[in-house]
C-alpha positions in Angstrom: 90.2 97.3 117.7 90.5 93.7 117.0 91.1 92.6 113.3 88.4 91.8 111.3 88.3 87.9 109.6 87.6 90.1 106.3 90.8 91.7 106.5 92.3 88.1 107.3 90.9 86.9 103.7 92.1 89.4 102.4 95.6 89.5 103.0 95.5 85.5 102.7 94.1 85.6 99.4 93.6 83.5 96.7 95.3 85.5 93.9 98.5 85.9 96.1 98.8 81.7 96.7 97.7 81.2 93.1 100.8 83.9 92.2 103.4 81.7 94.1 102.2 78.6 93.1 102.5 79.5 89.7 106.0 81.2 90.1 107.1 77.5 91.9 105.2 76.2 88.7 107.4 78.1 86.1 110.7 77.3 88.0 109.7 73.5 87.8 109.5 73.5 83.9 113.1 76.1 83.7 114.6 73.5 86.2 113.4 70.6 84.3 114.5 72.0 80.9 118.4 73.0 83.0 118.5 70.3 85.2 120.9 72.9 86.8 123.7 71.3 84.8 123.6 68.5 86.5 122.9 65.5 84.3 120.7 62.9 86.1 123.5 60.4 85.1 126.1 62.5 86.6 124.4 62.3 90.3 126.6 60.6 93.5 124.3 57.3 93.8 125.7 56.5 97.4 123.2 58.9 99.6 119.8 58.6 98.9 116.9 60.7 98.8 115.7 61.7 102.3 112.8 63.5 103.3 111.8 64.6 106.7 108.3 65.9 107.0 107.1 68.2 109.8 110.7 68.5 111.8 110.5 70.1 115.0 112.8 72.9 115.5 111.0 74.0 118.5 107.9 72.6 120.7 105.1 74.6 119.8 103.0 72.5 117.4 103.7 75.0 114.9 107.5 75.4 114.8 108.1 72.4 112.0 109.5 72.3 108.6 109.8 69.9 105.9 113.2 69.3 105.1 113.7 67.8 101.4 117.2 66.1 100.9 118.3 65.5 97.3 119.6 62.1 96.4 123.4 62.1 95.2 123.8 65.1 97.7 127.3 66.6 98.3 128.4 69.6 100.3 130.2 70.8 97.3 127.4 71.5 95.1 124.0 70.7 97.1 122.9 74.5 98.8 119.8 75.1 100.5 116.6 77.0 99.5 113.9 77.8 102.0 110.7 79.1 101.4 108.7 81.5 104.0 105.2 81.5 103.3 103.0 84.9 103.5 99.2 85.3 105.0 99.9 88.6 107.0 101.8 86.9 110.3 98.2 85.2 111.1 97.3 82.6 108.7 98.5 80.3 105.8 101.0 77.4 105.9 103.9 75.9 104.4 101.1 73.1 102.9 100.3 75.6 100.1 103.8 75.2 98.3 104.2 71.2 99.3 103.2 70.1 96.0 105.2 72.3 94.2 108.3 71.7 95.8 107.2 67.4 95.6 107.8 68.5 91.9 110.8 70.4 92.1 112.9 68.1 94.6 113.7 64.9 92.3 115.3 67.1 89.5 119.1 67.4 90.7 121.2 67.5 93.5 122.0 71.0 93.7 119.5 71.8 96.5 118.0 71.1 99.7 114.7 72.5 100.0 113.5 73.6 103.7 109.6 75.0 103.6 108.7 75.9 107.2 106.0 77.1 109.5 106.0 79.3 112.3 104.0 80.5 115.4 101.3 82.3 113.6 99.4 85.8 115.8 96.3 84.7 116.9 93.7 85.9 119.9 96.6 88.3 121.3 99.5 85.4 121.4 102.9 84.9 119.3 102.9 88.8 118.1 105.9 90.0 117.6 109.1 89.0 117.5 107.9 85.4 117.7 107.6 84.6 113.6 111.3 86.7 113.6 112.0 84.0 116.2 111.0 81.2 114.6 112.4 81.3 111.4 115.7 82.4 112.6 115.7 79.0 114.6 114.7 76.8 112.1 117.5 78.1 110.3 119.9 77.5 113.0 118.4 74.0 113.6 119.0 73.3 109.3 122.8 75.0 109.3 123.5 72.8 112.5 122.8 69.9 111.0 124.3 70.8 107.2 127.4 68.3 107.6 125.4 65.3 109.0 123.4 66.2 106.0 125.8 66.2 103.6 125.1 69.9 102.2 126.5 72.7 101.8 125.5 76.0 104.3 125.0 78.4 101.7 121.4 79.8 101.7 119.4 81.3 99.3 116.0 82.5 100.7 112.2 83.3 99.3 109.6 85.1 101.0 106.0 86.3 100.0 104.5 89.1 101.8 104.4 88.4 105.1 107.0 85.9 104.4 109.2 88.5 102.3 109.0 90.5 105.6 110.5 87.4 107.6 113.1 87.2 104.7 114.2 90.3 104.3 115.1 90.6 108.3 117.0 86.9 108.7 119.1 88.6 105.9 119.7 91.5 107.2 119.9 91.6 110.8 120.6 87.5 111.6 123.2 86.6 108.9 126.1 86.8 111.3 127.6 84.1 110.1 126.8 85.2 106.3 125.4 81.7 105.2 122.3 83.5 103.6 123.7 84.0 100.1 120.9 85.3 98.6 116.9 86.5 99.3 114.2 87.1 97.1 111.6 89.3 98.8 107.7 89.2 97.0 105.2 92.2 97.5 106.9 92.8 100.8 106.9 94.9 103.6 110.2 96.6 105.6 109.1 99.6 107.3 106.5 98.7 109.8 105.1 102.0 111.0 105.2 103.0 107.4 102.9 100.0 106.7 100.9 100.9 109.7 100.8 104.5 108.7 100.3 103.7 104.5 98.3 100.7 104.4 94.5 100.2 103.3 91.6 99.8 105.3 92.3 97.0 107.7 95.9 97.2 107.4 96.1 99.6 110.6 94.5 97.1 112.7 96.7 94.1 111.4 99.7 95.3 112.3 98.3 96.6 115.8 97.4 93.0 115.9 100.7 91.7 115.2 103.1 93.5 116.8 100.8 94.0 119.8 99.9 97.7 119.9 100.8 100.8 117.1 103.7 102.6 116.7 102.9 105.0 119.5 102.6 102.0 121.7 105.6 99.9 120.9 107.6 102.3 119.4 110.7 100.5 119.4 109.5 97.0 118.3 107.7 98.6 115.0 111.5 100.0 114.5 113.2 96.6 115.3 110.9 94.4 113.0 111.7 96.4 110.0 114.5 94.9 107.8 115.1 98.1 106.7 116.9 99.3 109.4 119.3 97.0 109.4 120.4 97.0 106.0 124.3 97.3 105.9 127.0 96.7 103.9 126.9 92.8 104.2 123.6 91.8 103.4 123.6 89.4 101.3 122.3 90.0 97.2 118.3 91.0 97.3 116.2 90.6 94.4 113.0 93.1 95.4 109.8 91.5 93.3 106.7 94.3 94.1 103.7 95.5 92.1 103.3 99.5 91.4 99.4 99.7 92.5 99.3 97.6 95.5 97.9 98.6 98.3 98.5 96.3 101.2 101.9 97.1 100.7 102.7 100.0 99.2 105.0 100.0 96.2 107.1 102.9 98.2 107.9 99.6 100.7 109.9 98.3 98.3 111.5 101.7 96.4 112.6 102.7 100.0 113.9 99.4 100.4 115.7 99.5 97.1 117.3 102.9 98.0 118.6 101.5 101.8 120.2 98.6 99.5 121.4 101.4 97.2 123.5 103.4 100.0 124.7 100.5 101.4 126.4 99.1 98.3 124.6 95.9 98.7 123.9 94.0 95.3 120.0 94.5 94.5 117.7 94.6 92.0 113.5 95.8 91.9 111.5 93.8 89.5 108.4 95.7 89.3 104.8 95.1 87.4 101.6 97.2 87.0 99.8 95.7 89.5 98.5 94.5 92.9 98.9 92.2 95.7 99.6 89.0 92.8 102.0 88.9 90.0 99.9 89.2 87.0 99.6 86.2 84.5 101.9 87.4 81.4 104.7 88.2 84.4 104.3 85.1 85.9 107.2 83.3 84.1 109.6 86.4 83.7 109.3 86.7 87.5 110.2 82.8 88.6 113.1 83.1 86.0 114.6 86.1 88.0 113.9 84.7 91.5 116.1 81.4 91.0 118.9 82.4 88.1 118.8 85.1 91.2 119.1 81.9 94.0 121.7 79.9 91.9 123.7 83.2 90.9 124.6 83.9 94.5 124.3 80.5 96.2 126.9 78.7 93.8 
């Protein structure tokens, strides 16, 4: 059965972008009021600010990123930060956090900020692994290019929903190399055929729709899409970030994610809130604090 546009709204909805723009919101102000101990008088004058907007890493019109290089930049102390936006594999873009990160980019020099795109499922084409694909290029395509940059390799990552999904496997199944440092995971999902089997109405259909068929189907793909089983005893620090009531993703998503992390001695921590598919307003700050003392903790 296809999916329904209803169920597209839904999983693309307003509360969830308003959640992440407020999260990128409060870590403007806690940046601003840090400046991430980097005084602005303190900054390396002799590279300047770069920026470059809608970089292909690949040659579908949807494998770009905006790359945001921080002036005074300097392998020892610049890292990277990427954002992975959400919308349920078939919808949103990395537009909806551009002018949060326009605020965030000027404060210091201690990160380069990447906010990509990738091939998105629609009318049967780009299921998966193709969004697995994607980001794990534009990654290679950023850490390629770290020294002409002037920045250091070390990674810390942020994902919402769909984009916590993407996250969670770049850091635990294509971090050979170990430059992901750190990943923050929002109202995610790591089991697939659990999320197939748990999910509300519509959510059946959706991941049908994205991983072209259901579990009985495509058995092993469901398996091989799910960060949780490949959790091991290098992944890099997770920060889990999930409310109790949701159910497009089921709270037990991230508790059995928290207990794979457990058994595999990998620093973790589950920041959860009474709530659904958004981070409720009086958590809003809280969270944002957690997800980048989280980033800078691991990435420095």
């Amino acid at each position: 059965m296809p999916i329904s546009s209803v169920t597209v709204r839904r999983i693309c909805c307003p509360a969830l972008l308003l959640c992440v723009f407020a999260l990128i919101a409060a870590a403007c102000t806690k940046l601003g009021s840090t400046a991430r101990d980097i005084a602005a008088e303190d900054r390396v004058p002799s590279l300047p600010a770069m920026e470059l907007l809608n970089e292909h890493y690949g040659k579908d019109s949807l494998q770009v990123m905006d790359i945001y290089l921080p002036a005074g930049r300097d392998p020892s102390i610049t890292h990277i930060m990427v954002f992975v936006h959400g919308g349920g594999w078939m919808g949103s873009d990395m537009r909806d956090y551009t002018p949060h990160i326009d605020n965030m980019k000027n404060r210091d020099s201690k990160y380069t900020y990447v906010n990509l795109n990738y091939r998105l499922v629609r009318d049967g084409k780009n299921t998966f692994p193709a969004a697995e694909e994607d980001v794990n290029a534009a990654l290679q395509y950023v850490w390629r290019l770290a020294d002409s940059f002037h920045i250091s390799r070390a990674t810390g990552i942020i994902g919402t929903s769909a984009g916590a999904h993407l996250a969670a496997l770049q850091a635990s199944k294509h971090n050979e190399k170990g430059y992901i440092k750190a990943a923050v995971c929002l109202l995610g999902v790591y089991d697939m055929q659990r999320f197939y089997q748990e999910g509300s109405a519509g959510v059946p259909e959706l991941a049908a729709a994205v991983l072209g068929g259901t579990p009985g189907q495509r058995t092993d793909l469901y398996r091989s899409s799910s960060p949780l089983f490949y959790v091991h005893e290098k992944t890099p620090p997770t920060l889990l970030i999930h409310g109790t009531e949701d159910t497009l993703a089921r709270y037990s998503q991230a508790v059995a994610m928290d207990s794979v992390l457990e058994k595999a001695g990998v620093v973790h921590e589950l920041y959860s809130f009474k709530g659904w598919h958004a981070i409720p307003a009086d958590k809003i700050v809280d969270a944002a604090e957690k997800m980048f003392d989280f980033i800078a903790k691991y990435t420095k």
